[in-house]
N, C-alpha and C positions, 0 to 999 in steps of 0.2 A: 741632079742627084742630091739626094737629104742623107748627112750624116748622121751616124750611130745619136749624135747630142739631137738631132731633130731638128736642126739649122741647116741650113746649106752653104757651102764653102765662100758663097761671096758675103753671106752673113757674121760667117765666124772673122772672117775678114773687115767686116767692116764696123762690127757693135766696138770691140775694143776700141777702135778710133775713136769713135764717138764715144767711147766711153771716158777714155785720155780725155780726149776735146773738153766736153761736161766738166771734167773737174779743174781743166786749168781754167775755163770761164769762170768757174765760181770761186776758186782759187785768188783771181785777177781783179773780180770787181766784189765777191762777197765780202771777202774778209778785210778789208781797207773799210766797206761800208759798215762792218760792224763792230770797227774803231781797232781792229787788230796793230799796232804799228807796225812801223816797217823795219824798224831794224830788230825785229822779233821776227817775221815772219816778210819776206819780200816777195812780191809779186813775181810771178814768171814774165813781165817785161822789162822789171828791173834785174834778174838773173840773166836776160837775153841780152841784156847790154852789157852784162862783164866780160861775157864772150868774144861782144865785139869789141871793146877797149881791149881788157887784156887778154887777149888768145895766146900769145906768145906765152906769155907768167903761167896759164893755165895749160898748156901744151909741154911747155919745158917738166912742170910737175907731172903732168901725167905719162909722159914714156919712160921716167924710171920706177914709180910703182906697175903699169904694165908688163915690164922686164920683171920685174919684182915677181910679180901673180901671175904669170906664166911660167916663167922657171921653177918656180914654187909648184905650181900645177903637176908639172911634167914631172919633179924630180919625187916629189911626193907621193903622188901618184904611182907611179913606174916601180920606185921602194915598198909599197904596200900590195903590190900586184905580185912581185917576184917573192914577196916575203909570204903572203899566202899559197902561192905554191909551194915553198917549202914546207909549211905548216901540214901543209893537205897530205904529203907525200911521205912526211914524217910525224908520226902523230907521239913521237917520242919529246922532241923537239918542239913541238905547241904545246904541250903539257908541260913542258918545263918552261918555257920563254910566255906564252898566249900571256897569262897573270901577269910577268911584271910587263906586257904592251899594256895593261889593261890602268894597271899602277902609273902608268905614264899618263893614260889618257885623263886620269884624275883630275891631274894638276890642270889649274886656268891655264891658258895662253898672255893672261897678264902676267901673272906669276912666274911662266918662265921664260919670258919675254929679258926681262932684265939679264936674266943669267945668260942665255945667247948671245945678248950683245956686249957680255963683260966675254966669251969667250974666242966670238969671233970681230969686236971692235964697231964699229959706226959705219962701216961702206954697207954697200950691197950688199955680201954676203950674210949675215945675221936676218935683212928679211925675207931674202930666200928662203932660208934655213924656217923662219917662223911659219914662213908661207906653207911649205913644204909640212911640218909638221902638222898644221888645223887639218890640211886633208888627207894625211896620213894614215889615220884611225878610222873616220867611217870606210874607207874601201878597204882596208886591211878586213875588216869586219865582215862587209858585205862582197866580198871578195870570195872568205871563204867558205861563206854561207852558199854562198852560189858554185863553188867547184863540189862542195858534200850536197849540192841539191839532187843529183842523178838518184834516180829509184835503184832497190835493190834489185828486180825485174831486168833495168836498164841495163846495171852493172854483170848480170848472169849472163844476158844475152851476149854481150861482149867476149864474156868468157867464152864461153860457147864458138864466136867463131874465133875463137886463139889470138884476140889482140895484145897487142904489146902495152906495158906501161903507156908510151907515148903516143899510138895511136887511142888509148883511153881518156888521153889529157884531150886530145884534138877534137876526136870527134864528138868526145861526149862532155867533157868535164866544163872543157871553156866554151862553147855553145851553149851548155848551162847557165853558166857565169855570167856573161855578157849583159841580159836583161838587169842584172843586178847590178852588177861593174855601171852601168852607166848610169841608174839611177845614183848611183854615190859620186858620180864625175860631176852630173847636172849640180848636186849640192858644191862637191869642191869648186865649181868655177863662181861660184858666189865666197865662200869659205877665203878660199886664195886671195881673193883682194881683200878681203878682211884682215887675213892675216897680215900683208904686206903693209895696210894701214898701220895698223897695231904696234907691226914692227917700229914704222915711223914714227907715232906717235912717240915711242920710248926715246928713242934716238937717231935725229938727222934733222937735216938743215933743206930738203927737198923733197920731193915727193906731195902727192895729194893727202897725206898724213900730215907734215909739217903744214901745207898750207892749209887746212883745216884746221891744227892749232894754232897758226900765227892769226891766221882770221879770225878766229872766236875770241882774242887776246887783243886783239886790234878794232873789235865790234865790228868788224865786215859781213853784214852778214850776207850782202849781198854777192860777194865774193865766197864766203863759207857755202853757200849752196850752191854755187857754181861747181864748186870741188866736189860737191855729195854728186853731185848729176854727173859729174864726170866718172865719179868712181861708180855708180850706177849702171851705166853707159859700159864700161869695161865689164863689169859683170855679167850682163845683157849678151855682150860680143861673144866674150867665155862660153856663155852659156849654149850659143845657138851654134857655136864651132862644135861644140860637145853632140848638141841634135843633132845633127848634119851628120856629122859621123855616124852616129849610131844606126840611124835611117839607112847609110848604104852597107854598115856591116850586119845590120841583122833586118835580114829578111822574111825571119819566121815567124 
């Protein structure tokens, strides 16, 4: 069976491989031979041996930005879903608040980076809270974009046979939504460890943020890209827990 792209699923399956493959070969022996040094740019043999000296150093760092950009994820997430149903349901209420969410989303995340960790201190919470914020705004957005996407066709018919506010949210509104809702998850599960990065960069002593500053401070760079792949990796994970999902709630 040829999918819609005109490849067949053992194809789509297997070009990215080799596509990976292709570049960490050229990656491994081009760039050394074309005099790149190595503490600019280190080979994928010499990043595959940080993993295996320090796993531990690299492991301990990455389950608190993990907890980081997941809780960020969720809590984020979850406050921009419930905040655009109120919006949707009150158009009093998004005309007076929608501007300053908008005035919020202005500001960098470098920028109010600092002032989160002057309010909530150096532990975990602060990059929760940054985490939380980065994907707060595109699915607040695309959120409500997607509960006002029902036609006005859609919405008669409803009338019509006498449903209720709530049977209007269920059957119609957030079915709507959903297609959109996840394209804004797919972005926050990239987003979220960024932000949790970010957070650490500003302030902490652990984390795949912290050791990506101590590395680049200490010329590791072969350790510095161990910590990119790792936070990569987490993102990757995010990302495909988000498809996953999606795949078995939306069938249409």
């Amino acid at each position: 069976m040829i999918a819609r792209s005109g490849l067949s699923p053992t194809a789509q399956a297997v070009l990215p491989i080799l596509g990976v493959g292709s570049l960490l070969v050229a990656w491994q022996f081009l760039l050394p031979a074309a005099g790149v040094p190595a503490y600019i740019v280190p080979t994928p043999s010499a990043i595959s041996a940080v993993f295996a000296k320090s796993g531990p150093l690299l492991l301990g760092n990455f389950w608190p930005t993990a907890i980081e950009a997941i809780a960020g994820f969720t809590i984020g997430n979850f406050a921009a879903i419930l905040l655009a149903i109120v919006f949707v349901h009150s158009r009093i209420l998004q005309a007076a608040y929608f501007p300053v969410v908008l005035f919020f989303n202005t500001i960098p995340v470098l920028a109010l980076s600092p002032i989160i960790i002057l309010i909530f201190g150096l532990g975990m919470t602060p990059k929760i809270v940054i985490a939380a914020v980065i994907c707060f705004f595109p699915t607040l957005i695309n959120m409500i974009r997607g509960l006002d996407s029902a036609t006005a066709n859609e919405h008669e018919l409803f009338r019509v046979l006498s449903s209720n506010r709530s049977e209007l949210f269920w059957r119609l509104r957030l079915p709507r939504a959903l297609p959109m809702l996840f394209s804004s998850l797919r972005i926050a599960s990239a987003t979220a460890v960024i932000g949790a990065i970010v957070g650490e960069w500003i302030g902490s002593d652990k984390g795949l943020g912290a050791l990506i500053i101590q590395a680049t401070f200490n010329y590791q760079s072969d350790r510095l890209y161990a910590a990119i792949v790792l936070s990569s990796l987490l993102s990757i994970g995010l990302f495909l827990v988000v498809v996953t999902v999606e795949r078995k709630l939306i069938r249409y």
